[in-house]
TORKOL-4160 file (C-alpha; in steps of 0.2 Angstrom, whole numbers, padded with zeros to 4 digits, m for minus):
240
<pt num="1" X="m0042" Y="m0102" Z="0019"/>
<pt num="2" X="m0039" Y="m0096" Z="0037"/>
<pt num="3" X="m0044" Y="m0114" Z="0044"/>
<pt num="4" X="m0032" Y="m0119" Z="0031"/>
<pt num="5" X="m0018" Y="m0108" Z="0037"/>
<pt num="6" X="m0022" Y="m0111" Z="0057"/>
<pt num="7" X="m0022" Y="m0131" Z="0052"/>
<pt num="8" X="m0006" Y="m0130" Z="0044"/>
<pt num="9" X="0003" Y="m0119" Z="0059"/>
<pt num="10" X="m0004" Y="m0130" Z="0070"/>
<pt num="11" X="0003" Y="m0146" Z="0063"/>
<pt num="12" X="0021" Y="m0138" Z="0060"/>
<pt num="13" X="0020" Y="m0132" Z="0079"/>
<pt num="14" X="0015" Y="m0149" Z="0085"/>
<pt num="15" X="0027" Y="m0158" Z="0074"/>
<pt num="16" X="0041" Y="m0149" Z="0077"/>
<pt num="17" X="0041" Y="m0145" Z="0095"/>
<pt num="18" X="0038" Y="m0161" Z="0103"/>
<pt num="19" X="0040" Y="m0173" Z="0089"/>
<pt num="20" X="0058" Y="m0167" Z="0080"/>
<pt num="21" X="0072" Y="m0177" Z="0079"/>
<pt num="22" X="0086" Y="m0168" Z="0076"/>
<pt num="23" X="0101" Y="m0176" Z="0065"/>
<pt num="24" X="0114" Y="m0169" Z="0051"/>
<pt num="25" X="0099" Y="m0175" Z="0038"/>
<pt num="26" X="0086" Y="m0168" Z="0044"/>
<pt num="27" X="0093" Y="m0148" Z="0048"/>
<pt num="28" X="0090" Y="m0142" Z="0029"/>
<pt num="29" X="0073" Y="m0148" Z="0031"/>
<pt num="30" X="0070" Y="m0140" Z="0048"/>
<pt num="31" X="0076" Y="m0122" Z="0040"/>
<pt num="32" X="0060" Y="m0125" Z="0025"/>
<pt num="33" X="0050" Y="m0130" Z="0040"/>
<pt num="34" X="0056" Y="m0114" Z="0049"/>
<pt num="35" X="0054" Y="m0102" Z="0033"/>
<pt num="36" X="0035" Y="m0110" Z="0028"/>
<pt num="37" X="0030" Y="m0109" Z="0048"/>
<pt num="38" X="0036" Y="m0089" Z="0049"/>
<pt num="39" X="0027" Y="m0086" Z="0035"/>
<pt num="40" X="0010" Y="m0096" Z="0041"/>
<pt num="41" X="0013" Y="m0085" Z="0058"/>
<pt num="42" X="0012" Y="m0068" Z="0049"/>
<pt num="43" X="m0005" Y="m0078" Z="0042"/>
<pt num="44" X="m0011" Y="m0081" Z="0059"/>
<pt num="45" X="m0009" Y="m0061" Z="0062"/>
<pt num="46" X="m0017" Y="m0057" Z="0048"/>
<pt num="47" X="m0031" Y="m0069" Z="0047"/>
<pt num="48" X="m0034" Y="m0060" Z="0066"/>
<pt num="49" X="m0031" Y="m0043" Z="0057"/>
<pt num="50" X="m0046" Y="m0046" Z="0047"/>
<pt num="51" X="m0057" Y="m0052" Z="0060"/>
<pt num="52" X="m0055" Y="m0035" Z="0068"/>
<pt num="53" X="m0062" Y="m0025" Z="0052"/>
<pt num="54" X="m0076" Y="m0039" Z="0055"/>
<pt num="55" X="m0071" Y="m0047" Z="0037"/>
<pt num="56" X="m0067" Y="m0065" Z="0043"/>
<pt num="57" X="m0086" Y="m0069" Z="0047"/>
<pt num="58" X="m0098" Y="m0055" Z="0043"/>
<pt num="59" X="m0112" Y="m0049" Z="0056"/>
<pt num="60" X="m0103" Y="m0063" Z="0066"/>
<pt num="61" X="m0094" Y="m0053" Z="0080"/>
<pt num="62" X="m0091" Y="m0064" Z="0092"/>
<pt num="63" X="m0085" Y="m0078" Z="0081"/>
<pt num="64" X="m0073" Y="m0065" Z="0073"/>
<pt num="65" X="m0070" Y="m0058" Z="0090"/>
<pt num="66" X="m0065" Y="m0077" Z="0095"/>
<pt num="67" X="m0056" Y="m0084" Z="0080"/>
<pt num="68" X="m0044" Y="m0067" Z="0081"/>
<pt num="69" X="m0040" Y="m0070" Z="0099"/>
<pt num="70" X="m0036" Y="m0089" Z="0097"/>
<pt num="71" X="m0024" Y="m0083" Z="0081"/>
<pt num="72" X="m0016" Y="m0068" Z="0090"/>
<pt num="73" X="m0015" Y="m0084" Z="0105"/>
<pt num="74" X="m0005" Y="m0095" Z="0095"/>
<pt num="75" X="0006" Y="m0085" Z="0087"/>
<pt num="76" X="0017" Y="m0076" Z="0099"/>
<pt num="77" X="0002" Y="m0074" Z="0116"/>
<pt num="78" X="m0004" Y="m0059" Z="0110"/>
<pt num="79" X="m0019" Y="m0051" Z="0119"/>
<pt num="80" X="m0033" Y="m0047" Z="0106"/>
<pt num="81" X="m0042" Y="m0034" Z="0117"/>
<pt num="82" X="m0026" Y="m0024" Z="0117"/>
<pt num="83" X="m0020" Y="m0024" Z="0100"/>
<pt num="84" X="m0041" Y="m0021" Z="0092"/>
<pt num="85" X="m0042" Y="m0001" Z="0101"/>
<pt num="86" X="m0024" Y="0000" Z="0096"/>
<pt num="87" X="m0026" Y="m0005" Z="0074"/>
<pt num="88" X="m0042" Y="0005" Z="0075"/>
<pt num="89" X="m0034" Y="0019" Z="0082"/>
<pt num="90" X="m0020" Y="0017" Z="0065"/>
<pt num="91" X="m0033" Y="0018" Z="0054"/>
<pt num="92" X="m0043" Y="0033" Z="0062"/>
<pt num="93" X="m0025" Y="0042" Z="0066"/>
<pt num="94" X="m0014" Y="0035" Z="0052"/>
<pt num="95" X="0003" Y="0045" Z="0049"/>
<pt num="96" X="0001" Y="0055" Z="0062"/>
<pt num="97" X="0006" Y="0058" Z="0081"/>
<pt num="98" X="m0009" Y="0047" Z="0088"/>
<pt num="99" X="m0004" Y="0032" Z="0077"/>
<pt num="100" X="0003" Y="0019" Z="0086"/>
<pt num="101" X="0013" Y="0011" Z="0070"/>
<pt num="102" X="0018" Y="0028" Z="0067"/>
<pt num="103" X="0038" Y="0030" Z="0066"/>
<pt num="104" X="0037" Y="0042" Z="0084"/>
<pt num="105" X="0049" Y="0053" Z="0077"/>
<pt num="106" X="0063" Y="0042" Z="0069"/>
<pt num="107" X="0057" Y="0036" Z="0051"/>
<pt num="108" X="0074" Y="0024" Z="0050"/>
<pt num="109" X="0072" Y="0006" Z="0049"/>
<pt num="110" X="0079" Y="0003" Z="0064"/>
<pt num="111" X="0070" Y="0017" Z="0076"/>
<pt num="112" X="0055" Y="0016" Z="0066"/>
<pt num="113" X="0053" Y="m0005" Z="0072"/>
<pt num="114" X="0061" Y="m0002" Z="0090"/>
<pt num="115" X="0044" Y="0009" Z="0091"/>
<pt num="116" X="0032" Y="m0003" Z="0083"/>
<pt num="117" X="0040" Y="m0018" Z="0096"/>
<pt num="118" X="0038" Y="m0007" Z="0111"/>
<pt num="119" X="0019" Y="m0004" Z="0107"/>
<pt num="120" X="0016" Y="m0020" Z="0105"/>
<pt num="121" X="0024" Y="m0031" Z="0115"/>
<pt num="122" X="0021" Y="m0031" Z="0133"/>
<pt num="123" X="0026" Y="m0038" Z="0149"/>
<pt num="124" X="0010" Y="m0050" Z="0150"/>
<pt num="125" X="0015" Y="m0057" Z="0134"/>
<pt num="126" X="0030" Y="m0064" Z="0140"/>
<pt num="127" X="0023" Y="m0070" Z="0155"/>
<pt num="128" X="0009" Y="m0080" Z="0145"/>
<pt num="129" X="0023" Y="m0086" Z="0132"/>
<pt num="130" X="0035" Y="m0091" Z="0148"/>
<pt num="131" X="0022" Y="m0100" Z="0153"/>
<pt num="132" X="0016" Y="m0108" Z="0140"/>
<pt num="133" X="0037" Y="m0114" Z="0136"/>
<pt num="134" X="0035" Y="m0122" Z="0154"/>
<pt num="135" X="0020" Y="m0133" Z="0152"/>
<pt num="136" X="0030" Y="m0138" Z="0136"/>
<pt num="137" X="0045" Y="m0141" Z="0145"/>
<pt num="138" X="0040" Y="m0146" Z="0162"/>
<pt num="139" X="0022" Y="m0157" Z="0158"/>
<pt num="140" X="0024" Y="m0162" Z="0142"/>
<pt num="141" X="0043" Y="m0164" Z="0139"/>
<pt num="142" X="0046" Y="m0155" Z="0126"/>
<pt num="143" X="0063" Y="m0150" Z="0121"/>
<pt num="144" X="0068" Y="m0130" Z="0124"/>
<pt num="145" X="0080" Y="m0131" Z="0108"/>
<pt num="146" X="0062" Y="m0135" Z="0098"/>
<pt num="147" X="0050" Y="m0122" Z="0107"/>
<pt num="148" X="0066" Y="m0110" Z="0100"/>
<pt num="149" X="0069" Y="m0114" Z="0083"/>
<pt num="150" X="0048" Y="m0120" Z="0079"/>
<pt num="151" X="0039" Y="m0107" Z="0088"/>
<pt num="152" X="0051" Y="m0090" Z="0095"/>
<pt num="153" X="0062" Y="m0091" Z="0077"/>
<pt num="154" X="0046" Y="m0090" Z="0066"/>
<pt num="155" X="0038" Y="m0078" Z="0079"/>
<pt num="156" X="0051" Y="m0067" Z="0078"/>
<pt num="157" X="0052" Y="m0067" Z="0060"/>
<pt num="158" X="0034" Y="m0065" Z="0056"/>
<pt num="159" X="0036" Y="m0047" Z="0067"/>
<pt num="160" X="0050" Y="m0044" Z="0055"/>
<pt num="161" X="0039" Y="m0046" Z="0040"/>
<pt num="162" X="0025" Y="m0039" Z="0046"/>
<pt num="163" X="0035" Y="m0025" Z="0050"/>
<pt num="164" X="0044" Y="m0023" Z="0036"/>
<pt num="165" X="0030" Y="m0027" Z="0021"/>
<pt num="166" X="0015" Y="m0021" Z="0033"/>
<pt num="167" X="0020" Y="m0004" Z="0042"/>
<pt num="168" X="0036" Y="0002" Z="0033"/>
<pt num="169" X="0036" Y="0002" Z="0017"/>
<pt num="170" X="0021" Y="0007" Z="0016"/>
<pt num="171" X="0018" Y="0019" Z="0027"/>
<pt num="172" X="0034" Y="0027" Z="0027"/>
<pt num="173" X="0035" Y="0042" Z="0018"/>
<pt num="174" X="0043" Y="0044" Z="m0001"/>
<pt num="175" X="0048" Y="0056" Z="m0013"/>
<pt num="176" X="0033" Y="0051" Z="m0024"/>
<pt num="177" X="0017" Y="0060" Z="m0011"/>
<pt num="178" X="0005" Y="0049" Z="m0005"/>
<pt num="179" X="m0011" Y="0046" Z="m0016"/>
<pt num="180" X="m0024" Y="0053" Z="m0002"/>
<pt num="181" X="m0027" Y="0055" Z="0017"/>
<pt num="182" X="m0025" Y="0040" Z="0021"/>
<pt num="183" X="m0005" Y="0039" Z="0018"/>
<pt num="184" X="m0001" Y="0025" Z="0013"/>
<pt num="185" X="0007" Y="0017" Z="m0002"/>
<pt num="186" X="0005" Y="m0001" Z="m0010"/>
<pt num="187" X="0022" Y="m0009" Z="m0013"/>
<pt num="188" X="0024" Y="m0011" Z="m0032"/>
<pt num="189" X="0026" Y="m0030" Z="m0032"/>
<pt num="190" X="0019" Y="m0043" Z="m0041"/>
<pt num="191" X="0002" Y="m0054" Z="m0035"/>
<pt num="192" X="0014" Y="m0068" Z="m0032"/>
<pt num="193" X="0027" Y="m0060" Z="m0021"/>
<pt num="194" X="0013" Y="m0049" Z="m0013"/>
<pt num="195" X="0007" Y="m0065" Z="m0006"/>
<pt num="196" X="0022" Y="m0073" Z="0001"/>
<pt num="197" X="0028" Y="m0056" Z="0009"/>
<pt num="198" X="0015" Y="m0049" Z="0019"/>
<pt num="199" X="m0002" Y="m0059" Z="0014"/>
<pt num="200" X="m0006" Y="m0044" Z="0003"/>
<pt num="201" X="m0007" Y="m0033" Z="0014"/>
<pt num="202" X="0012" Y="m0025" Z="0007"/>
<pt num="203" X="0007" Y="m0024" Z="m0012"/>
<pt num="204" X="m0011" Y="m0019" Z="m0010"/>
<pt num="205" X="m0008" Y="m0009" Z="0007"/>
<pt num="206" X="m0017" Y="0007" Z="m0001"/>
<pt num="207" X="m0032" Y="m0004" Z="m0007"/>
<pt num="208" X="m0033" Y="m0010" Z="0013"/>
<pt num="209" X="m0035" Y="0009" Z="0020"/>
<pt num="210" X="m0046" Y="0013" Z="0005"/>
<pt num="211" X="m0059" Y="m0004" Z="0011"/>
<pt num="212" X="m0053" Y="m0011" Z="0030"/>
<pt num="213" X="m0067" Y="m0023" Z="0028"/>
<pt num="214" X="m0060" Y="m0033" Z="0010"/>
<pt num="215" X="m0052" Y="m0047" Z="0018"/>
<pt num="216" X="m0033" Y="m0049" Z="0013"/>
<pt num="217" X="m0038" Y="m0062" Z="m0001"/>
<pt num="218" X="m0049" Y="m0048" Z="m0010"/>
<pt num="219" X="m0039" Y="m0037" Z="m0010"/>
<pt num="220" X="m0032" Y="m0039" Z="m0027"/>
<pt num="221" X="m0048" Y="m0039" Z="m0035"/>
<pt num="222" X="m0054" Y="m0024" Z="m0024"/>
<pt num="223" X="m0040" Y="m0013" Z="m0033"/>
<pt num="224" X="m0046" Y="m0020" Z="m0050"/>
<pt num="225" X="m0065" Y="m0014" Z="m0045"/>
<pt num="226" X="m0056" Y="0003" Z="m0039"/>
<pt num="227" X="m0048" Y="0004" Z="m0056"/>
<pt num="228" X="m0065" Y="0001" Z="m0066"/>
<pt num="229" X="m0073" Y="0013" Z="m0056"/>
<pt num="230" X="m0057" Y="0028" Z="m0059"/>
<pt num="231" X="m0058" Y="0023" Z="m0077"/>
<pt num="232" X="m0079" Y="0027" Z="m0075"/>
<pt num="233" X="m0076" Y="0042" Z="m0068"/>
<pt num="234" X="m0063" Y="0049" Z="m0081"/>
<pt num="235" X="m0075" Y="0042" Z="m0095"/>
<pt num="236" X="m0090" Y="0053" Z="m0087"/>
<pt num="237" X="m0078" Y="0068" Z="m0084"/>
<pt num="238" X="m0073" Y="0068" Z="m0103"/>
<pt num="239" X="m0090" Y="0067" Z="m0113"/>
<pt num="240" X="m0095" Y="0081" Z="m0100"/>
């Protein structure tokens, strides 16, 4: 599944950037195109989210270690060795002041995102990504208009949904407390819609802090095992 969402990206990238024709008939297509490639970039992160907890290829480091770099690479030129200390560091701290996804001070929407974009974007990203748009540009002629709308639109809006479905709603804090220590909630939405949003990683968030090394496709089944093992433990409680 993660060759298949790196396969996919990589063809819509290809495709679109140096291979798009651009036409009144062929706009509506290029806006499905855009949607389906933001949602395969938020896959790209998270398919490199899970190679940090070492779920992508068990006892495997460095191939973990490698396929999370070249993901975090093709998405938006992220640096791996910055952002592994840094998610580590919002597990071990999570909802407190050492959390780097932590809302700094300002839980709104707004504040709360201007915090997570300023920890992890960087000055050397948009170096690498300026240079990368010039070898498209300069070398291999591709057009600007498509490094925009194919790579920087689905970029941007992957960090949106990321954001939104993988740090603030489940993070942030409701009227309902959270379950344990780990403070964090799982979005009350369906398998389906859990997928599409945030890979899982919105609508079983909780299930993630409880078992970092379930990859984001076990998830669901993880919180079924959970479930079984609660029901267990009432079970025991109650002939005792």
């Amino acid at each position: 599944m993660s060759a298949a969402i790196v396969v996919a990206w990589l063809a819509i990238h290809v495709t679109g950037i140096f291979f798009w024709r651009w036409g009144l008939s062929t706009i509506p297509l290029a806006i499905v195109i855009v949607i389906v490639q933001t949602w395969l970039s938020t896959g790209l992160f998270i398919v490199a989210h899970d190679s940090m907890h070492g779920a992508l290829a068990p006892y495997r480091p460095r191939l973990n270690r490698a396929i999370g770099a070249t993901c975090l690479s093709l998405y938006a030129c992220l640096s791996y060795a910055s952002l592994l200390p840094q998610h580590h560091l919002h597990h071990k701290e999570t909802g407190r002041a050492g959390d780097p996804d932590f809302h700094g001070g300002d839980p709104s929407l707004g504040g709360w995102f201007l915090q997570f974009f300023k920890t992890y974007y960087s000055h050397g990203q948009i170096i690498r990504i300026t240079v990368v748009a010039l070898i498209y540009t300069l070398l291999l002629g591709a057009p600007l208009g498509n490094i925009v709308v194919f790579w920087a639109l689905p970029a941007l809006g992957a960090v949106a949904q990321l954001f939104v479905f993988g740090t603030w709603l489940p993070h942030r804090e409701r009227e309902t407390p959270y379950a344990d220590s780990h403070r964090a909630h799982s979005i009350d939405v369906g398998p389906i819609l859990s997928l599409l949003t945030c890979f899982h990683f919105g609508g079983y968030h909780h299930e993630h802090h409880l078992s970092p090394g379930t990859p984001w496709w076990g998830l669901p089944s993880r919180r079924r095992a959970l479930a079984v093992r609660a029901a267990d433990r009432r079970a025991v409680e109650d002939e005792a």
